[in-house]
C-alpha positions as a Markdown table, in Angstrom:
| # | Residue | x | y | z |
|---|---|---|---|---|
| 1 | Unk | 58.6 | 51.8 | -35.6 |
| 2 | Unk | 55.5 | 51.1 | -34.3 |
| 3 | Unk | 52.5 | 54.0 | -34.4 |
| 4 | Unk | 50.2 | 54.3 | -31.9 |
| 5 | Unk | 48.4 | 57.7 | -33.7 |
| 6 | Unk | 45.1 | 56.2 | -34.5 |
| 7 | Unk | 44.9 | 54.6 | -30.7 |
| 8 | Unk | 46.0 | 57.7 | -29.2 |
| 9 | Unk | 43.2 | 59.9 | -31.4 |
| 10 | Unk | 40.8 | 57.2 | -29.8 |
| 11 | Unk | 41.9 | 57.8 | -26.3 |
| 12 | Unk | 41.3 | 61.7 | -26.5 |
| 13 | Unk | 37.9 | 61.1 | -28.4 |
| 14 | Unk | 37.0 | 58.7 | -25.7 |
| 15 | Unk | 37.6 | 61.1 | -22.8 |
| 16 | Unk | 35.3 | 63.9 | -24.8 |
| 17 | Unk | 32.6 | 60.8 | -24.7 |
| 18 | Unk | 32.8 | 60.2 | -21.1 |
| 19 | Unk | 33.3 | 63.9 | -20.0 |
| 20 | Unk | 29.2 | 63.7 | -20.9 |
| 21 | Unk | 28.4 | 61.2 | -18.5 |
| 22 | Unk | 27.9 | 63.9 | -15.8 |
| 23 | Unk | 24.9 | 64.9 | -13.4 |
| 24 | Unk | 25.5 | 68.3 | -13.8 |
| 25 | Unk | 24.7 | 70.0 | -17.2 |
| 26 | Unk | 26.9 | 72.8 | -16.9 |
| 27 | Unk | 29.9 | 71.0 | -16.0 |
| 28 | Unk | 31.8 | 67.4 | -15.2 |
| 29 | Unk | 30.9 | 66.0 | -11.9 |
| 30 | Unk | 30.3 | 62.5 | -11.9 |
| 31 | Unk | 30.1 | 60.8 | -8.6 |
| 32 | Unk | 30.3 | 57.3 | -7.0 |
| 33 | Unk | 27.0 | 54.9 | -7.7 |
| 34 | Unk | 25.5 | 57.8 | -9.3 |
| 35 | Unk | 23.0 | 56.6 | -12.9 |
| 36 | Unk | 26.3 | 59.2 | -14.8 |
| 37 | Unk | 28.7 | 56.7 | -13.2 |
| 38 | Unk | 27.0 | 53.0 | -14.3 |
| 39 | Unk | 26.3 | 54.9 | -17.4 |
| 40 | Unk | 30.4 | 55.4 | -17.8 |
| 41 | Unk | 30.7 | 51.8 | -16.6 |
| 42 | Unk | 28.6 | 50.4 | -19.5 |
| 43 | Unk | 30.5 | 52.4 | -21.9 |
| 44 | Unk | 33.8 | 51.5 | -20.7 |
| 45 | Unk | 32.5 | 47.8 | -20.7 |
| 46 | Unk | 31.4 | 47.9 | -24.3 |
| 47 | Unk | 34.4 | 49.9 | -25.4 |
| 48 | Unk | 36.4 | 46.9 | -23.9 |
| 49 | Unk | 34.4 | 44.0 | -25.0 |
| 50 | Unk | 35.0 | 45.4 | -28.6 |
| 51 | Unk | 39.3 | 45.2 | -27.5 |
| 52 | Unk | 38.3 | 41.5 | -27.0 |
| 53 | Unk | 38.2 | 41.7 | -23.0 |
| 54 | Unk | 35.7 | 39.5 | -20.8 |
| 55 | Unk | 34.1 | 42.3 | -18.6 |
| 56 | Unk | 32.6 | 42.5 | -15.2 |
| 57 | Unk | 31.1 | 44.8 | -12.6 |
| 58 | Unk | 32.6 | 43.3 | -9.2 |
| 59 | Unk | 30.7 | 44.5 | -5.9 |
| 60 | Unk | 32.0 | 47.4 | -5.3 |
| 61 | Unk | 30.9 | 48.9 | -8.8 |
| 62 | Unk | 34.4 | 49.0 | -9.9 |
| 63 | Unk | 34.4 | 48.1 | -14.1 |
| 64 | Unk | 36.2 | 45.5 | -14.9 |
| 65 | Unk | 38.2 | 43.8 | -18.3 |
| 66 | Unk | 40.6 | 41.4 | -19.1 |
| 67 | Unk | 42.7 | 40.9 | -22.2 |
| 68 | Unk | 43.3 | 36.7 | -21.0 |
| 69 | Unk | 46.2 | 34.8 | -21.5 |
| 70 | Unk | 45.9 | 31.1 | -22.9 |
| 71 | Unk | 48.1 | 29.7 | -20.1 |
| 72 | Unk | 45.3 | 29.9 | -17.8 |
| 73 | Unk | 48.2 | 29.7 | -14.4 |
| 74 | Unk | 49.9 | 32.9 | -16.2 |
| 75 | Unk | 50.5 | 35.4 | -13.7 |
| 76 | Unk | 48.3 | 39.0 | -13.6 |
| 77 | Unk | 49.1 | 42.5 | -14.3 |
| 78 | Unk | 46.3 | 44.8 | -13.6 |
| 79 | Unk | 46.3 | 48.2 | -14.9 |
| 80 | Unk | 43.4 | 51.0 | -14.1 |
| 81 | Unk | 43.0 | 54.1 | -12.4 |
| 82 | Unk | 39.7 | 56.3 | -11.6 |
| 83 | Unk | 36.5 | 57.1 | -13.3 |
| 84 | Unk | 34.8 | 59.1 | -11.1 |
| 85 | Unk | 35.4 | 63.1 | -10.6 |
| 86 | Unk | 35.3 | 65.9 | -8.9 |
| 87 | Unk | 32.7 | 68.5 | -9.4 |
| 88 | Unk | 33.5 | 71.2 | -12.3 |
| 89 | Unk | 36.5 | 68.7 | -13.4 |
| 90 | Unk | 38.6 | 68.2 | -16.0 |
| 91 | Unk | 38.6 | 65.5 | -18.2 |
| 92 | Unk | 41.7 | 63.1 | -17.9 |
| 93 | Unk | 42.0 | 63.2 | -14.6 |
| 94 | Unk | 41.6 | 59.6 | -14.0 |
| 95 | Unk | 39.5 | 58.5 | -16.9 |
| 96 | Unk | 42.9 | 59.2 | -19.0 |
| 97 | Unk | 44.3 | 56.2 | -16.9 |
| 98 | Unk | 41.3 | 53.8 | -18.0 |
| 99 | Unk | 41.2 | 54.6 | -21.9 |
| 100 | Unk | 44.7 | 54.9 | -22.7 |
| 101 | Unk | 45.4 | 51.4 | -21.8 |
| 102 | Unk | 42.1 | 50.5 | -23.2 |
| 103 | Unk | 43.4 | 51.5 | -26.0 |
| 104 | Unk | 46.4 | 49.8 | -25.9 |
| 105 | Unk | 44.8 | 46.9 | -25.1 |
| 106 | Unk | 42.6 | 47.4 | -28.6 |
| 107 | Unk | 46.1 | 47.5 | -30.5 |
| 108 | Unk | 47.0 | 44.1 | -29.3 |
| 109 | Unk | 43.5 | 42.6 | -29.9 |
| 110 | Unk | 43.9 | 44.4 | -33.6 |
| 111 | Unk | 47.1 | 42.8 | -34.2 |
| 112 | Unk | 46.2 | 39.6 | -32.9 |
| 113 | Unk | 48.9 | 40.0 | -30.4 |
| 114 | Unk | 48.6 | 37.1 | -27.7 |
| 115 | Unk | 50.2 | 37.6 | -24.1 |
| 116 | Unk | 52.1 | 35.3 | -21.8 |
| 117 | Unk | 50.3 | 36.7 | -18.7 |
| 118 | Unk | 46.7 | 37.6 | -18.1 |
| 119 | Unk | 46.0 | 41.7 | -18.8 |
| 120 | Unk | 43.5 | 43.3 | -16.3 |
| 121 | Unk | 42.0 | 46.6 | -16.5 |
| 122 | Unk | 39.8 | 48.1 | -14.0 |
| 123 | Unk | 38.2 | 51.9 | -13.7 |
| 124 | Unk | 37.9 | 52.2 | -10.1 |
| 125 | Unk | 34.3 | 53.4 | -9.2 |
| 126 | Unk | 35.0 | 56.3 | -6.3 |
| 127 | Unk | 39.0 | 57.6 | -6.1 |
| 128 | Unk | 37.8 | 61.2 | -5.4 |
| 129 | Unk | 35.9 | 60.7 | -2.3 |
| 130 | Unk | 33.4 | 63.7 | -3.1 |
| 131 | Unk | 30.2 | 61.8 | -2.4 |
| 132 | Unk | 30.8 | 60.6 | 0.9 |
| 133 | Unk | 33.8 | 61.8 | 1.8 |
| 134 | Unk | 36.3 | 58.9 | 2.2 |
| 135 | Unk | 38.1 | 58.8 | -0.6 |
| 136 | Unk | 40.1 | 55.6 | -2.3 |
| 137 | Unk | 36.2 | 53.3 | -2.0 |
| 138 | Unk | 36.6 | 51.5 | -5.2 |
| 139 | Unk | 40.1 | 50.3 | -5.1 |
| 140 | Unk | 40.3 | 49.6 | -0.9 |
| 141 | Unk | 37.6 | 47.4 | -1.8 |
| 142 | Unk | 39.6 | 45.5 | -4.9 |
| 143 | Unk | 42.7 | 45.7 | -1.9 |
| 144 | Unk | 40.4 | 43.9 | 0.9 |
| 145 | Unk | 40.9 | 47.0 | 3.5 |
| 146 | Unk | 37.2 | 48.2 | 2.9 |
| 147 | Unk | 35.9 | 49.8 | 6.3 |
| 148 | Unk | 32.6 | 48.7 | 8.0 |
| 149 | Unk | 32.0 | 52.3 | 9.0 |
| 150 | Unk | 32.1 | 53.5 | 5.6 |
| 151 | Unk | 28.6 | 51.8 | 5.6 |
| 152 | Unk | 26.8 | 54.6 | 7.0 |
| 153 | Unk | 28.2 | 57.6 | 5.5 |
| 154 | Unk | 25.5 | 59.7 | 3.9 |
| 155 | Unk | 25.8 | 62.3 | 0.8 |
| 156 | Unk | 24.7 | 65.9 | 0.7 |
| 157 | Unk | 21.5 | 64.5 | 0.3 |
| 158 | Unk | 21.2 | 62.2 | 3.2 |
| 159 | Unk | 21.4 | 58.8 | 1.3 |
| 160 | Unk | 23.2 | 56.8 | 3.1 |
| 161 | Unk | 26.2 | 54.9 | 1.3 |
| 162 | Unk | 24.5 | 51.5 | 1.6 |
| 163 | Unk | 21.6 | 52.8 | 0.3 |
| 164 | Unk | 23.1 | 54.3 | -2.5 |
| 165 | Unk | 24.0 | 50.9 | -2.9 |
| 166 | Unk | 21.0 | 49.3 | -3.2 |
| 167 | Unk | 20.0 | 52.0 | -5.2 |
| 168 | Unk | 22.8 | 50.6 | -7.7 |
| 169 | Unk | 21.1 | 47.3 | -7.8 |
| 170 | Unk | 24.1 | 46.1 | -5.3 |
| 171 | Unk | 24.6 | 44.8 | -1.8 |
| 172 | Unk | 26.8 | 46.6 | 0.4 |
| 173 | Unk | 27.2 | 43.1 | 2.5 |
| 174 | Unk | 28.4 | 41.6 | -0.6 |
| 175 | Unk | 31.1 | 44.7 | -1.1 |
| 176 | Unk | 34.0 | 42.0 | 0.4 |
| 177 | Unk | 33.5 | 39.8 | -2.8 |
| 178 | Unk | 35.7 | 42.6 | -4.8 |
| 179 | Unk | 38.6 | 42.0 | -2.7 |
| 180 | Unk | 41.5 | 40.4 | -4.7 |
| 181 | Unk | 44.6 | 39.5 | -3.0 |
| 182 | Unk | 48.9 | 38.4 | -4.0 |
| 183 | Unk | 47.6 | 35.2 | -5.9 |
| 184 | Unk | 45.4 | 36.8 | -8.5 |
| 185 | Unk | 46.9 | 40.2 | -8.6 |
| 186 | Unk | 51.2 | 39.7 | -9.5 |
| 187 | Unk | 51.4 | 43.9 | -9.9 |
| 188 | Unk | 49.5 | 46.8 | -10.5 |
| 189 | Unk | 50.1 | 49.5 | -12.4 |
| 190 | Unk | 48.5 | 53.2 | -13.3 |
| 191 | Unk | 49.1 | 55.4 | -15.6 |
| 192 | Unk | 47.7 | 59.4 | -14.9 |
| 193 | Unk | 47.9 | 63.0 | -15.7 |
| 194 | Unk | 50.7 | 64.2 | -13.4 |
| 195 | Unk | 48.5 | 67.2 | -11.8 |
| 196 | Unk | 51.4 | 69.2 | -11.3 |
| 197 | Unk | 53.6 | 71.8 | -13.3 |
| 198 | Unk | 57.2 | 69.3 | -13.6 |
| 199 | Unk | 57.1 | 67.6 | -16.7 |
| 200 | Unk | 55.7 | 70.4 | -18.4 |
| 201 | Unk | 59.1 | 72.6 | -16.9 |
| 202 | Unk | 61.3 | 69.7 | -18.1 |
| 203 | Unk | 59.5 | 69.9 | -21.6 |
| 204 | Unk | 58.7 | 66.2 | -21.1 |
| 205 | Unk | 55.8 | 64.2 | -21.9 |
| 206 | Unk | 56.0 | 61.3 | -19.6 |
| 207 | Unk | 57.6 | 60.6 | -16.2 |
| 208 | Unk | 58.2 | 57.4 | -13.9 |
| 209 | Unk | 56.8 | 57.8 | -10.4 |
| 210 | Unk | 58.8 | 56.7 | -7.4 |
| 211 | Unk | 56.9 | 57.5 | -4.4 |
| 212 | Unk | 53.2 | 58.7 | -3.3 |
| 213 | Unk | 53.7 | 61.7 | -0.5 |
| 214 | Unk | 51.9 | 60.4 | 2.6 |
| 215 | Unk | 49.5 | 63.2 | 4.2 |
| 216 | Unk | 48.3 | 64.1 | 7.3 |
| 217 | Unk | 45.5 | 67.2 | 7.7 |
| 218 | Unk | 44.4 | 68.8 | 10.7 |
| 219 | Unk | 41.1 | 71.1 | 12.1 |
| 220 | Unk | 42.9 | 73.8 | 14.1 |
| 221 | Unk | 40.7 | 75.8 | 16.1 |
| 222 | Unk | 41.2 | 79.0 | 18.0 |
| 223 | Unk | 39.3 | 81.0 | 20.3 |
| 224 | Unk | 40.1 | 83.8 | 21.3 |
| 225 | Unk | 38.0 | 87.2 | 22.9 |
| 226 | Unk | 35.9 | 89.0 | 20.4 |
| 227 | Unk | 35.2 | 92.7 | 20.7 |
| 228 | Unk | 34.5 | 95.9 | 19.4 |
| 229 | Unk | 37.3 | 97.0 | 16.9 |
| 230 | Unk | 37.5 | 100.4 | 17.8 |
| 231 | Unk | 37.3 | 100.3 | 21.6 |
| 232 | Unk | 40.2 | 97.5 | 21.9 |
| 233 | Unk | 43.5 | 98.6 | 22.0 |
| 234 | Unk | 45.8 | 96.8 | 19.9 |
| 235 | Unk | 48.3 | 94.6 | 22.6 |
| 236 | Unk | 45.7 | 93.7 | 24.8 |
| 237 | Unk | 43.4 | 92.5 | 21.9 |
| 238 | Unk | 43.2 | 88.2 | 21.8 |
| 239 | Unk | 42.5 | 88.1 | 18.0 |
| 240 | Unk | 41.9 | 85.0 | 16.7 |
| 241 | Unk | 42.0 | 85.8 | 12.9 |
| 242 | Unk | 45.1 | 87.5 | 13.7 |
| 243 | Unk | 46.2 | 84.4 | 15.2 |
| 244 | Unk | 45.5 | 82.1 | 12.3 |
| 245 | Unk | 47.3 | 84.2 | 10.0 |
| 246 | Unk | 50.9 | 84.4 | 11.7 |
| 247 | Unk | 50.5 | 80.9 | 12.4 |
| 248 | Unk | 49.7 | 80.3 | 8.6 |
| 249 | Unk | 52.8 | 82.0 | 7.4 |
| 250 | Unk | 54.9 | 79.9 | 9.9 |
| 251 | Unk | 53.1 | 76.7 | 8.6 |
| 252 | Unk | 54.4 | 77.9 | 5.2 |
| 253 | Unk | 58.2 | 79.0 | 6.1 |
| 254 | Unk | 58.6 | 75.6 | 8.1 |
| 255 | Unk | 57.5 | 73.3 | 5.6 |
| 256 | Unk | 59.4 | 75.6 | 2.9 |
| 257 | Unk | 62.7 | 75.0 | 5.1 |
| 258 | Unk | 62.1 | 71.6 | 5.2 |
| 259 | Unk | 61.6 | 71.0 | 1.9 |
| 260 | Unk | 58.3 | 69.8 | 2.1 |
| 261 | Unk | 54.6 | 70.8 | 1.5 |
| 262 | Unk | 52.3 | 72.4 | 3.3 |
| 263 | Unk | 49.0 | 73.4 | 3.1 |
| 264 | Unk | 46.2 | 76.0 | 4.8 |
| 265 | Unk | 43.5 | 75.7 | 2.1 |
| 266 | Unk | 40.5 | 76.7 | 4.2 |
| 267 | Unk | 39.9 | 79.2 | 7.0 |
| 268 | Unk | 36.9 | 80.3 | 8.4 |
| 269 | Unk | 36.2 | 83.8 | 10.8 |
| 270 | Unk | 33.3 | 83.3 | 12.8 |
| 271 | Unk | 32.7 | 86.3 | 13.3 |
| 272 | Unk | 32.6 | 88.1 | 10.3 |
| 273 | Unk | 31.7 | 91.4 | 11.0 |
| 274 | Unk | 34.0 | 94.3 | 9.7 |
| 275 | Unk | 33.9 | 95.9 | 13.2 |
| 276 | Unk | 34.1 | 92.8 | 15.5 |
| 277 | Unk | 37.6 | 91.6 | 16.4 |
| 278 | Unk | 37.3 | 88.1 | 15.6 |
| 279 | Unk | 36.9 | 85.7 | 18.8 |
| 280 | Unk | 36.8 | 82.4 | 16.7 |
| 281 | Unk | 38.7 | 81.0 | 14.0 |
| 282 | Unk | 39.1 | 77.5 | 11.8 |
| 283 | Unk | 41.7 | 76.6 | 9.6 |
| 284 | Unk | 42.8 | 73.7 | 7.7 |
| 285 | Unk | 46.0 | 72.0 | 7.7 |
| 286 | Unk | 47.5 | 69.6 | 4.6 |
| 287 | Unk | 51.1 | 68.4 | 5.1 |
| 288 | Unk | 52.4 | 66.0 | 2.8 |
| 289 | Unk | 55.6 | 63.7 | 2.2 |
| 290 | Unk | 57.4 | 61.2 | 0.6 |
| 291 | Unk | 59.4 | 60.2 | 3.4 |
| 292 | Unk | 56.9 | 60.2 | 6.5 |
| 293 | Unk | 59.7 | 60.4 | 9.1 |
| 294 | Unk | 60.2 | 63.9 | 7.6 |
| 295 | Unk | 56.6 | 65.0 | 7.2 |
| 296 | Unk | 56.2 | 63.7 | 11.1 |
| 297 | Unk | 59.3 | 65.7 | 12.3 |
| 298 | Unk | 58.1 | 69.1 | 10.0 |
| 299 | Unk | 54.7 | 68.6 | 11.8 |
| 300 | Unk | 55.8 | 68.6 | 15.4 |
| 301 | Unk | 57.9 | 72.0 | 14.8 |
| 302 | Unk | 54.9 | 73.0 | 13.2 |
| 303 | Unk | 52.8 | 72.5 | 15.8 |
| 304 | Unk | 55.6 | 73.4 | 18.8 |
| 305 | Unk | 55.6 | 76.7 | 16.7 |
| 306 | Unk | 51.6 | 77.4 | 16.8 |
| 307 | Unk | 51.2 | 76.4 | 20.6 |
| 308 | Unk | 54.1 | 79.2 | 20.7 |
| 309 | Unk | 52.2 | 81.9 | 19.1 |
| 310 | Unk | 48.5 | 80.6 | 20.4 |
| 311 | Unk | 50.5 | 81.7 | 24.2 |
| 312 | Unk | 51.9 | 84.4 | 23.1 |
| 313 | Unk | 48.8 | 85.6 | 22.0 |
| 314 | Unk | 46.3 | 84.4 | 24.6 |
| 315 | Unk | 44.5 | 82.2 | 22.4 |
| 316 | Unk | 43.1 | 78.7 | 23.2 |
| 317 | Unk | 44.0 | 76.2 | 20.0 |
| 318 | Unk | 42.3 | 73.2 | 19.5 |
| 319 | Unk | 44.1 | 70.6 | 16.5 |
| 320 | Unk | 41.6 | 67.8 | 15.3 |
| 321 | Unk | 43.3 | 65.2 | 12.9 |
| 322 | Unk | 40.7 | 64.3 | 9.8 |
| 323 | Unk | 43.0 | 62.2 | 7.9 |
| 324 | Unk | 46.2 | 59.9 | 8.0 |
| 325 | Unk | 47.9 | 58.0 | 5.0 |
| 326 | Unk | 51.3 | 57.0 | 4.7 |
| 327 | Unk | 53.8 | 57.6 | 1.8 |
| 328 | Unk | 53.8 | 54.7 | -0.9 |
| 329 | Unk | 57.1 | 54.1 | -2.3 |
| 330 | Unk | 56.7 | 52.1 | -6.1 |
| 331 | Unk | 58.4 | 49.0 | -6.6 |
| 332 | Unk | 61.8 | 49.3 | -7.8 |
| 333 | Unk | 61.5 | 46.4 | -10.2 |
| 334 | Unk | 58.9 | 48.0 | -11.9 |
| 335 | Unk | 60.2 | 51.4 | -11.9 |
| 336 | Unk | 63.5 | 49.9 | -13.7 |
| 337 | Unk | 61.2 | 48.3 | -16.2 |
| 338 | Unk | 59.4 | 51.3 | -16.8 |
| 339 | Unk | 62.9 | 53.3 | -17.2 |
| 340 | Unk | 64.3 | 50.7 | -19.3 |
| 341 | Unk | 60.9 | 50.9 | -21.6 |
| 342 | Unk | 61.2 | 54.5 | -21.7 |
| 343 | Unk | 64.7 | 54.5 | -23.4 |
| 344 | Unk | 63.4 | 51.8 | -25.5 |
| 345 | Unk | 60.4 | 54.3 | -26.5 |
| 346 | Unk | 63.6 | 56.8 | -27.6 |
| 347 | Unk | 62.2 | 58.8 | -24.2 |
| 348 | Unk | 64.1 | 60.4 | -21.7 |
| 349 | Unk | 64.2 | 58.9 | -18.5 |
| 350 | Unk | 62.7 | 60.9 | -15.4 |
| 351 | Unk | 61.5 | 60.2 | -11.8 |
| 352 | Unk | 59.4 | 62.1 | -10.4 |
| 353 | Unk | 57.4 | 61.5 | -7.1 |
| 354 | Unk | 53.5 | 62.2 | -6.4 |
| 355 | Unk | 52.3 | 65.2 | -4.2 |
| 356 | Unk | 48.4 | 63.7 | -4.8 |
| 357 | Unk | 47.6 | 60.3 | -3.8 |
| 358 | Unk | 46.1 | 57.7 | -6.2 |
| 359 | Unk | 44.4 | 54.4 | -6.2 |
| 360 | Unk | 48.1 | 52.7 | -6.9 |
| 361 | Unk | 47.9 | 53.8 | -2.5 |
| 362 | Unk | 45.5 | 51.3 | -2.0 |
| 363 | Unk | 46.7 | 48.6 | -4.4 |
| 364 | Unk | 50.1 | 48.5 | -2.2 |
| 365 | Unk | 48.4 | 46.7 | 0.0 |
| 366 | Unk | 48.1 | 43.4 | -1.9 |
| 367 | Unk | 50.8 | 43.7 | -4.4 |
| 368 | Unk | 54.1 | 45.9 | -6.0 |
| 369 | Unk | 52.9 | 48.9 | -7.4 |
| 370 | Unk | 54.1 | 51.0 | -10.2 |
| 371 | Unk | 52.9 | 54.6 | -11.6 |
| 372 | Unk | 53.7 | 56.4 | -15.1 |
| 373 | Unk | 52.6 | 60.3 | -15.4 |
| 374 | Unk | 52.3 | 62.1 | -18.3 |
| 375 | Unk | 52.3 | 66.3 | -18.5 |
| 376 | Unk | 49.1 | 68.2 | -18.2 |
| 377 | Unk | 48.9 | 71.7 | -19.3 |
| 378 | Unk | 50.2 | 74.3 | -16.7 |
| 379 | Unk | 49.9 | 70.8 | -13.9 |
| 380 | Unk | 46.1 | 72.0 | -14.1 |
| 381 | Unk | 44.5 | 69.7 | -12.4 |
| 382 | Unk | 40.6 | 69.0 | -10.6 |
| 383 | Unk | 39.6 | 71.8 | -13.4 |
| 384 | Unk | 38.1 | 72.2 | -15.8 |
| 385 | Unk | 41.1 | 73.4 | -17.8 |
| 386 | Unk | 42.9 | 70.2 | -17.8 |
| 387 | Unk | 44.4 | 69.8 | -21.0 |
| 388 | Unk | 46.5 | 67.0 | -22.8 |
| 389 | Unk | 47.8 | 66.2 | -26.4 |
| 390 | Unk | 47.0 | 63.9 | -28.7 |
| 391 | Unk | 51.0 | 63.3 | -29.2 |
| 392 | Unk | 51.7 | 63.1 | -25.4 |
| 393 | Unk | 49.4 | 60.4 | -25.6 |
| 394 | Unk | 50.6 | 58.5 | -28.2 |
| 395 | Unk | 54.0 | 59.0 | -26.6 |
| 396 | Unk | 52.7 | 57.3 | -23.5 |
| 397 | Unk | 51.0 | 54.6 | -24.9 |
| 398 | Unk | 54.6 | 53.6 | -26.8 |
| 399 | Unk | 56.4 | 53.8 | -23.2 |
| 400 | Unk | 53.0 | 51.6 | -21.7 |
| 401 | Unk | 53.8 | 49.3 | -24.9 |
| 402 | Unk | 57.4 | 49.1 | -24.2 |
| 403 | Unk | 56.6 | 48.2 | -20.4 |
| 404 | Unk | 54.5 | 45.6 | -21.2 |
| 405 | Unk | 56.4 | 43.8 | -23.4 |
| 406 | Unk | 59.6 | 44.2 | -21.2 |
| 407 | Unk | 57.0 | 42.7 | -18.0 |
| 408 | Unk | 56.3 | 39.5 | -20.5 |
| 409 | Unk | 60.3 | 38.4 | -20.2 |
């Protein structure tokens, strides 16, 4: 049987490189066009040029390699994920995607094995959004669905995103040239970190994904009457805070009966005083599905239920939605093949679907898509107490193997 040991020690060496290409000393945050991310760029394009790939940097400052074919009309498989992060990260989320195929990719060039169809990698420049906010950059530019207002987004810092550009020795006006389409992109697929706690239950190293949940979130708003708290008697107080709170724990015990998730993770009291009743409240609101008619149907009981309490209570709600995406489901062809290459690996077959969205969201738009997670410690993910093993790796990299050879057929 085939070992991939020395690959898979390569892969978890490589993250420990790249988890020092950060602009932050103290921790891993490496951002979109930022000098830490061409700096991860170069390596990655060195580290493939020695696996025998051509490389590139397409427009978008998405890193590029690819393991050819010599039938030059040969279909295309892409394969890549992420390389940016989120501040105080982990080090696989994403990145593990990129290397462990690179990796893969330097077993085949080692073994002078030759493929029937061209191999593409690509580490997507900006996945996480944290720089300017819209998140999935990199790869909507690769799937043509790039947005013309993205162009003036700024940073913290108030550079502008097509300055940053320029700053990057690119053109933002040029960004459409990264756009692939179904004649040079066949399939995609990515392999991650599963960023949640079910393989790891199921004592399983790797999973097959069949669907990304497709999430909505919200700004709800109250306003209610602030005042003194130990002048207002309780039922004819319009508390806000008080507000937010029972409509958080219906958010929760709807989405819970529903069998669905859903999320408050920030809320803000403006007033803030220990003795002020608070006339002003914000709160966030993350609902997420697989099956969108569901989410959709979850969200308007949701929200029947919060106009219901906002009454009851005398309070005036405002909801804002900040973001819309709709659920992915894989490609069933691929999923089978990656089932099938999972028995051949002497691996259990599992499906699983996705609770966080990916850059396989974006790729859907121009191709069939396919996903492969693998267990991270405790589902610790966006932390910097990821963790992986050397042995789940080289697990995955058999199944990837397996998949590969299975997609040549």
């Amino acid at each position: 049987m085939t070992t991939f040991a020395p690959y898979a020690i390569q892969t978890y060496e490589r993250c420990d490189v790249l988890a020092h290409f950060s602009q932050d000393p103290d921790c891993i945050d490496r951002r979109y066009l930022t000098p830490e991310h061409l700096q991860t760029n170069r390596q990655v394009s060195l580290w493939m040029e020695q696996a025998g790939m051509t490389t590139w940097q397409d427009s978008a400052a998405n890193q590029w390699g690819r393991y050819s074919s010599t039938n030059p009309q040969a279909k295309t498989l892409v394969i890549g994920s992420h390389l940016d992060t989120v501040p105080n990260s982990g080090k696989y989320d994403g990145i593990l995607g990129v290397l462990a195929p690179l990796s893969l990719i330097q077993y085949l060039h080692d073994h002078h094995i030759e493929l029937p169809f061209h191999l593409e990698l690509v580490g997507f420049g900006d996945e996480e959004g944290t720089r300017f906010g819209a998140t999935l950059l990199g790869s909507c530019a690769v799937a043509g669905t790039w947005q013309e207002k993205w162009n003036t987004l700024t940073d913290e810092n108030g550079i502008s995103l097509t300055q940053a550009f320029t700053d990057a020795g690119l053109d933002i006006n040029e960004v459409h040239t990264a756009a692939r389409n179904n004649a040079n992109t066949d399939d995609f697929f990515e392999f991650h970190i599963e960023q949640g706690p079910v393989l790891e239950e199921q004592d399983l190293a790797v999973g097959v994904v069949n669907a990304i949940a497709g999430a909505k979130r919200f700004t709800v708003t109250l306003k209610g009457l602030a005042g003194h708290a130990g002048t207002v008697p309780m039922p004819m107080r319009q508390d806000a805070l008080a507000g937010a709170s029972e409509m958080i724990l219906a958010i929760e015990k709807i989405a819970t009966q529903k069998g669905i998730v859903a999320t408050v993770g920030f809320l803000r009291c403006l007033s803030g005083a220990v003795n002020v009743i608070s006339g002003a409240t914000t709160f966030s609101l993350d609902i997420r599905s697989i099956d969108d008619t569901l989410r959709d149907e979850t969200l308007n009981e949701i929200i029947e239920q919060l106009h219901i309490i906002a009454d009851k209570r005398r309070i005036k709600m405002d909801i804002t939605p900040t973001h819309q995406a709709p659920a992915v489901k894989c490609d069933e062809r691929l999923q089978q093949r990656l089932l099938d290459a999972s028995v051949k690996s002497d691996v259990p077959q599992f499906i699983l679907s996705s609770g966080a969205g990916h850059d396989t969201m974006a790729m859907a738009a121009i191709c069939p898509v396919a996903m492969l997670f693998m267990r991270c410690e405790k589902g610790l993910s966006h932390h910097p107490g990821e963790a992986i093993t050397v042995r789940d790796i080289e697990i995955a990299l058999g199944v990837m193997s397996a998949f590969i050879e299975d997609y040549s057929e």
